[in-house]
C-alpha positions as CSV (number, residue, x, y, z in Angstrom):
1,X,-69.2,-109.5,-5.5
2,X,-72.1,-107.5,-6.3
3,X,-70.5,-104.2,-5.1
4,X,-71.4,-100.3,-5.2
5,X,-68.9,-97.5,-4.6
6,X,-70.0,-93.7,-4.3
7,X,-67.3,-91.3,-4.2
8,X,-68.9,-88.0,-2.6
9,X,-67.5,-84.5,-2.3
10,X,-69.2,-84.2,1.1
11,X,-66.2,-84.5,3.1
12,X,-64.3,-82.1,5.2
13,X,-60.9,-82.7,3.2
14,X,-60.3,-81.9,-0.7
15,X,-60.1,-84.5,-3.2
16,X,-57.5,-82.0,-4.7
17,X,-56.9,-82.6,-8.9
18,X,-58.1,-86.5,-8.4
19,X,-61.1,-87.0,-10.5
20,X,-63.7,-88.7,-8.8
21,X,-64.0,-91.5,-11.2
22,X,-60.4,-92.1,-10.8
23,X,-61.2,-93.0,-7.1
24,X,-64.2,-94.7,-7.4
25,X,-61.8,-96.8,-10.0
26,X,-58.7,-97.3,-7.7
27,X,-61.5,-98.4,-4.8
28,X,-63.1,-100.6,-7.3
29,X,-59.6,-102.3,-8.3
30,X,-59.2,-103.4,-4.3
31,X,-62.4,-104.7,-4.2
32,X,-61.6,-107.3,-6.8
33,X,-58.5,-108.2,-4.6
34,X,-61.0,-109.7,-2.5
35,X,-63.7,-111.7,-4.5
36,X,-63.6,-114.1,-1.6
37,X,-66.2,-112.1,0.3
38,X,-69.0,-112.6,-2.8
39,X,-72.1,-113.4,-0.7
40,X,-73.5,-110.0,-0.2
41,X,-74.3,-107.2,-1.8
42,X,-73.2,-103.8,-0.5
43,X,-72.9,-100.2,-1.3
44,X,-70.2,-98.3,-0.1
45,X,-69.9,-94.7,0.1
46,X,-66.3,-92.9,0.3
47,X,-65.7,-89.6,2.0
48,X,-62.5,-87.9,2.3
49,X,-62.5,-86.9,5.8
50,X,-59.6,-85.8,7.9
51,X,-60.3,-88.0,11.0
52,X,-60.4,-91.0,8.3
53,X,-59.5,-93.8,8.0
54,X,-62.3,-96.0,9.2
55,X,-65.4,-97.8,8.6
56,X,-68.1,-95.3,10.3
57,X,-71.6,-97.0,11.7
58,X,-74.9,-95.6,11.5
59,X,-78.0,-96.5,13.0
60,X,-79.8,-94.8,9.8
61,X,-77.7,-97.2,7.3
62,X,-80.0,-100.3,5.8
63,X,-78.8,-103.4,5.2
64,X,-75.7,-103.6,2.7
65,X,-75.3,-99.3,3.2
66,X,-71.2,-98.5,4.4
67,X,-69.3,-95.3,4.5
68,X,-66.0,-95.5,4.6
69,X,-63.4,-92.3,5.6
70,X,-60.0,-92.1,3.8
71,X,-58.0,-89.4,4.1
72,X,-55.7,-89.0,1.2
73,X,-54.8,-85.7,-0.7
74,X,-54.4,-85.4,-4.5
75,X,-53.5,-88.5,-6.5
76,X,-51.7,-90.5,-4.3
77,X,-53.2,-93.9,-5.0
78,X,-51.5,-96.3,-2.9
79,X,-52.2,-94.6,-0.1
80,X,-56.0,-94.3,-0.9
81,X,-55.3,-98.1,-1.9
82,X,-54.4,-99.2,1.3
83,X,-56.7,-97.5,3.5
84,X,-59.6,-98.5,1.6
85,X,-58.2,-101.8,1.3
86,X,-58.1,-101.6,5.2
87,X,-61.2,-100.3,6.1
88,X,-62.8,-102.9,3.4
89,X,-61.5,-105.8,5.1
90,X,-62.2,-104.8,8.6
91,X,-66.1,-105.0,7.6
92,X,-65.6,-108.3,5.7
93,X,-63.6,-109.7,8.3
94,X,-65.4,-109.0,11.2
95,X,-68.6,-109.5,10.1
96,X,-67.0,-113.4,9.3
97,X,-65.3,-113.5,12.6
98,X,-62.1,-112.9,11.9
């Protein structure tokens, strides 16, 4: 699956010590868990955001654009896991009809 992910700063919660490649990598590891959903590209932006998670929408997004909100402090990677994990899923599956 030709996907993008964009770790950004811009949120209103700290990252803490977590290196931002170290996220982008942990985000990148769950969407291999889903390979299934390979027909579209898509780039996904992460925020850490303390009214996270969920997929936000955006009227100003193009086609294959998605921000996703986590909100995870530090190196704690299964929780970032499974709430990216979450919020990825909830795109791919309702936009199949899940």
């Amino acid at each position: 699956m030709p996907v993008s992910i964009h770790v950004t700063r811009g949120g209103d919660r700290d990252w803490g010590d977590a290196p931002l490649r170290d996220i982008e990598a942990v985000c990148k590891s769950v969407v291999k868990c889903f390979a299934v959903f390979d027909q579209e590209a898509v780039t996904i932006t992460v925020s850490n955001m303390s009214e996270g998670p969920q997929a936000r929408k955006d009227p100003s997004f193009r086609a294959g654009e998605e921000l996703v909100w986590v909100s995870v402090e530090g190196r704690v990677w299964a929780q970032l896991a499974f709430q990216f994990a979450h919020e990825f899923w909830y795109e791919r599956a309702t936009r199949a009809g899940c």
